[in-house]
N, C-alpha and C positions, 0 to 999 in steps of 0.2 A: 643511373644510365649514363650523366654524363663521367664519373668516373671510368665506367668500364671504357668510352670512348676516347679518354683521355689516355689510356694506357694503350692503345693502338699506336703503331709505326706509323710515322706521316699524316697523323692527326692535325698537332702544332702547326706542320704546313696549311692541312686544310683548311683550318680555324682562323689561319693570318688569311687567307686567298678568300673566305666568304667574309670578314672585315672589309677585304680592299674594297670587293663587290658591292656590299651594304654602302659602303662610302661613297665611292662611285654612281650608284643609284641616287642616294643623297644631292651629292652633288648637281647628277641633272632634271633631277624634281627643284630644285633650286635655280636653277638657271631656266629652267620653263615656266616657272610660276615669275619669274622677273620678266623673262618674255610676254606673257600675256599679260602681266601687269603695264608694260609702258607700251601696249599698242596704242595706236593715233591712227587718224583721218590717212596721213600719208604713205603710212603701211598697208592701210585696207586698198588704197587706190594704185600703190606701186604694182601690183599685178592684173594683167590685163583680164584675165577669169573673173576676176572682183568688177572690174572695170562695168564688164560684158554684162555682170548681173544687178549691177545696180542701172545700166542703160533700159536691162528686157523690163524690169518692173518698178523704171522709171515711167514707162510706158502705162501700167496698171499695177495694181497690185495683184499676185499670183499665189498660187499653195507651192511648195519645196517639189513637190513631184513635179506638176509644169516649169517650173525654172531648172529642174535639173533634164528632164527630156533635150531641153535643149543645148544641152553638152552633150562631148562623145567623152565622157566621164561617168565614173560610179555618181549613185546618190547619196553614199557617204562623202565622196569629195566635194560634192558640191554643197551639201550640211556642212561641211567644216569650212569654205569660205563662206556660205552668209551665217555662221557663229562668228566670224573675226569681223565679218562687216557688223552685224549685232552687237560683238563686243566696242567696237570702235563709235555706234552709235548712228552708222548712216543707213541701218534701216530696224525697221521693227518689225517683230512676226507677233501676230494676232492669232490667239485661237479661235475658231469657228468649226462648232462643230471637234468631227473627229483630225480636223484639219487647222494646216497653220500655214500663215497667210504673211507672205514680207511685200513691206511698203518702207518705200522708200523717207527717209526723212533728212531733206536739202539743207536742213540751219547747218549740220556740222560743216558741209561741204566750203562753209562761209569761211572756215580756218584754212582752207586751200587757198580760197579766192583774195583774201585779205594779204595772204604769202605770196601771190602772185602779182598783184598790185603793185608791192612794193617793187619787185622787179621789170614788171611792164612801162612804170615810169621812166624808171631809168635807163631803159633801152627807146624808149619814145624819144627821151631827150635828145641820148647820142645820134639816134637816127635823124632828128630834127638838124643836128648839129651839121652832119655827113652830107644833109640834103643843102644845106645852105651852102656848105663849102662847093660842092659838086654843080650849084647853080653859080656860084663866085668865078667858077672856072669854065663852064662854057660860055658865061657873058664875055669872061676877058680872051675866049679863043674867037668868039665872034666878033668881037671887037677888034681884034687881029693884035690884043696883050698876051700872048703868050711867052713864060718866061722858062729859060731853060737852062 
């Protein structure tokens, strides 16, 4: 069969054009599977849909269908964020029954909180710093030291 198909005009072309295709393919099954491999904490939280759903069933634990009623979204999209919050680790879905149940789980959230720290000091400081300077100057305006 494949001889007879090789003796067709414009075969050669079509044979290179389903290569590129196959490759191509290739290529973005490789670039998704490194995607999902380096998701983190900060990726599940960078969109606010994520955000919103680790807040409603931060509140209790819920089945996929009541957490998705409350978007004006499909129930497939809202299955695909809490798989990347699942995948990232801040929450778990429990089977019960013919149902599956996501609860939130706060330890990962600690790798945010720990990142944020380090930056909250540092602006604590400056602002300590801003504040003293900014009390330096209206003592010496009330004092009638003002220098120009």
């Amino acid at each position: 069969m494949s001889k007879i198909l090789a003796g067709l005009p414009g075969f050669k072309i079509f044979s290179k054009k389903i290569a590129q295709v196959n490759a191509c393919a290739y290529i973005c099954k490789q670039i998704l599977a490194y995607m999902e491999a380096r998701r983190d904490v900060f990726q599940a939280i960078a969109d606010p849909t994520r955000r919103q759903i680790i807040d409603i069933i931060a509140r209790e634990p819920m089945n996929l269908n009541s957490v998705a009623e409350k978007f004006d979204m499909t129930r497939q999209a809202v299955s695909l964020h809490v798989k990347i919050l699942e995948e990232c680790g801040l929450i778990m879905l429990k089977q019960q029954g013919r149902e599956r149940y996501c609860e939130v789980k706060f330890d990962k959230l600690n790798e945010v909180s720990v990142w944020i720290d380090q930056y909250k000091q540092y602006w604590e400081l400056k602002l300590d710093s801003m504040e003293k300077y900014l009390n330096k100057l209206q003592k010496n305006k009330s004092n009638g030291k003002t220098k120009k």
